[in-house]
Structure formats: C-alpha cells, structure tokens
N, C-alpha and C positions, 0 to 999 in steps of 0.2 A: 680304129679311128682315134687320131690324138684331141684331148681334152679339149684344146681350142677349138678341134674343127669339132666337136660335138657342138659347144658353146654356140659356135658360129653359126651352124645349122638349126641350133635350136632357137637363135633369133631370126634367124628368116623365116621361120617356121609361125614364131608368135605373132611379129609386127602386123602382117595383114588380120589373123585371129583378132589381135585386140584391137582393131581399128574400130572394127565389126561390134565388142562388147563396149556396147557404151558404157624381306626388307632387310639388306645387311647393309653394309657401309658402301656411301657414294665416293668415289675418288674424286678429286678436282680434275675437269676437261680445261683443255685452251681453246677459246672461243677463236669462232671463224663465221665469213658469211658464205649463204649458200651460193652456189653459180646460179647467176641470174640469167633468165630468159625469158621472164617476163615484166608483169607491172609489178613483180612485188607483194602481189596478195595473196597467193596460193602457191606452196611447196612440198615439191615431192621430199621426204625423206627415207631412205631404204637402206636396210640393212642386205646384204646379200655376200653368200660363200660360192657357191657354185657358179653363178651368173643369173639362175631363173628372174630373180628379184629383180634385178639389174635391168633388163630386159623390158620388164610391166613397168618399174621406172621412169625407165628413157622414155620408151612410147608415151605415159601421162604428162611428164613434161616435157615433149614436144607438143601435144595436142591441148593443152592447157596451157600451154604459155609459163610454165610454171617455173620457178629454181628450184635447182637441184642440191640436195643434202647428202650422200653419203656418211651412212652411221660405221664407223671403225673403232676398233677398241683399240686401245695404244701400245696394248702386247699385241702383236698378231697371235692370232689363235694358229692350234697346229696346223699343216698342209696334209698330212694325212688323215684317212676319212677315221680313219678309228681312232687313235689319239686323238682326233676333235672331238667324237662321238663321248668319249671317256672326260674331256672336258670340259666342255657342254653339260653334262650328265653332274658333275660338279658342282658347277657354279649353280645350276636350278636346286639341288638338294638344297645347297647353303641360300639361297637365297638372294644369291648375291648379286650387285652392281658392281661388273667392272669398269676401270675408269677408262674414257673414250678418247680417240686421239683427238677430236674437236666437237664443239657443242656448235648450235645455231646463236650465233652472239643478238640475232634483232627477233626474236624468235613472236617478239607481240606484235609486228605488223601484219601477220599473216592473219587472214579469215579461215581458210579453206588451207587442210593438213592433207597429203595423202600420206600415210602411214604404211610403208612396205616392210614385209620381214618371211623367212620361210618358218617355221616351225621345227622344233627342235625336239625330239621326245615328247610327241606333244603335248608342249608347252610354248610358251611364248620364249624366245632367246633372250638370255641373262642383259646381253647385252642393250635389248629393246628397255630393259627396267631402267637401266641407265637412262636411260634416254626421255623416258617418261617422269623421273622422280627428279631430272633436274631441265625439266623447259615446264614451265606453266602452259596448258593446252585450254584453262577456264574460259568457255564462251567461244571455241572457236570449233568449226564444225572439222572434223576427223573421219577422212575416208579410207579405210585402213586394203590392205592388199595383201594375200596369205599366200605363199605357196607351198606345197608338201608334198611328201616323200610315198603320198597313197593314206596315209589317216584320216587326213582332215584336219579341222583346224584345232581340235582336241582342245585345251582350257585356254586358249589365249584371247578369244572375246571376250569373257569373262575378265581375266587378269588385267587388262587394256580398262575395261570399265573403272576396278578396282584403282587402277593407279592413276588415272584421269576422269574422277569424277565430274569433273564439270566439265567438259568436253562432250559436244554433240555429236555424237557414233551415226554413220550412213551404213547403210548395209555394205559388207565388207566382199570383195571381191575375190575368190577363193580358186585356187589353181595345184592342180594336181601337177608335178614336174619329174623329169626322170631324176635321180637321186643314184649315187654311189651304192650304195644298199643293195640298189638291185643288180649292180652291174660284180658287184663281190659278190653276188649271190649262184649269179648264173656262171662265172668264173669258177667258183668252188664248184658248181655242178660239171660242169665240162672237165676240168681238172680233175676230177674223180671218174669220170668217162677213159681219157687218155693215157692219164702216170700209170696203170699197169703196166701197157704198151713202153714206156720211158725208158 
C-alpha cells in the first residue's frame, strides 16, 4: 500500500473516532496569519510528519470553528524515517530551536490554543520549542493533542508546562498512531524470512 493511500485510510479511519472523542538559540520566523474558519478565537496549531496530527487537526478545526496554523521548520527536515529519526535525535540532545518557516503574527487574540505535535523520542519535537519560546501563550487556555509511535506521551507535558508557564493546560488528548518504526520493523522480519530463498 503506497504512503498516501495509508494516510488516506488512516483519516477515514479517525474522522468518525474523533467526532465521537469530545534552551539553545531561536532563529527569526516570518510571520503569517492562521487560515481562518472561524470567529477568531480559538486555533488549531499542529505540527505533523506522517499525517496522524494533521488528521486530529483538521477534525478540531472543523468542529470548533477554529484557524488553522501549521508549524513548519524552514529547513524541511529529512523525508527519510531514519535520517529524520537521527535528526530529531539531535536537535533534543542540543536543545535546540529550530527556525520555523512562519510564526502566528496575531497570536494574542486567541483564548482557546489546541496545541498538536507527535512525539519524538519521547520527547516533545524540537521544533514544538520553537514555537512555544517565541508566541506568548500567558492567560490563554491550551488543549494540547499528542500522538505516538506506542510510548506515550513520555516527557513532553512536562516540557510544554516548562515553556509555557502561564498558560492553562486542559487535559491533553493522547493517540497512539501507526508509525514507520513499526512498518521497518516487520519489513526487516519478513526480509529475513525470504532473502535466503533470493
């Protein structure tokens, strides 16, 4: 099955599901405003590689009326799962913020944050630090959305608290999603099944 049509399936799969669920250096972003679809008070922002994220996203802001933010870093990171894995793995050691291709330019009208991102080693993604260490979140409430690889959400409530102290955390919405990981996993097992046969 090609990537897309995983992807694709895997949001037809979610949308009815979640109808149902109710410190290194910052680079400079170029500001942007989110896609709007609603009044303006409440926006999704999500980071997502695979699609899962993408996915819990879209469904929140269609059902909340909400804009939509997409978090990009302004390198793309690699397209392969293990060079990203390898540099991913990096940027958390060092700590780092990398710089994002756009920030939220109005980011203090909003009340209501949902806050998307998958986990990364669990950890929160470097690129989430960005995100949090240059938009002020003081006073506004933050409904964060996780998905993972089978860990869990490992230290990134935590981290998220840490970098948005005054921000008021709702309980976070946590989603297990198929992952690359597994699918090199069982690839290497079956591949070791056949290539004597080869």
């Amino acid at each position: 099955m090609l990537l897309k049509e995983r992807i694709d399936r895997r949001s037809a799969l979610l949308v009815p599901l979640l109808s149902v669920v109710g410190t290194g250096v910052v680079w400079g972003t170029r500001s942007a405003s989110a896609q709007e679809q609603g009044d303006g008070r409440t926006l999704v922002a999500y980071l997502s590689r695979s699609g899962n994220t993408r996915v819990v996203a879209g469904q929140l802001s269609r059902r909340y009326r909400a804009d939509l933010f997409e978090i990009r870093t302004a390198t793309p990171w690699p397209e392969d799962y293990e060079e990203m894995v390898a540099w991913a793995s990096r940027l958390r050691e060092a700590l780092a913020t990398p710089e994002l291709a756009d920030s939220v330019a109005d980011i203090a009208r909003y009340e209501t944050i949902f806050l998307g991102f998958p986990i990364w080693g669990s950890a929160l993604p470097a690129p989430m630090r960005t995100f949090l260490t240059t938009h002020d979140l003081s006073g506004k409430k933050v409904v964060p959305f996780i998905t993972h690889g089978g860990y869990g959400p490992g230290s990134a409530p935590e981290t998220l608290s840490a970098l948005a102290p005054r921000a008021r955390f709702l309980n976070a919405f946590v989603l297990q999603g198929d992952q690359e990981r597994d699918t090199l996993s069982r690839l290497a097992a079956w591949l070791r099944e056949v290539e004597p046969e080869l």
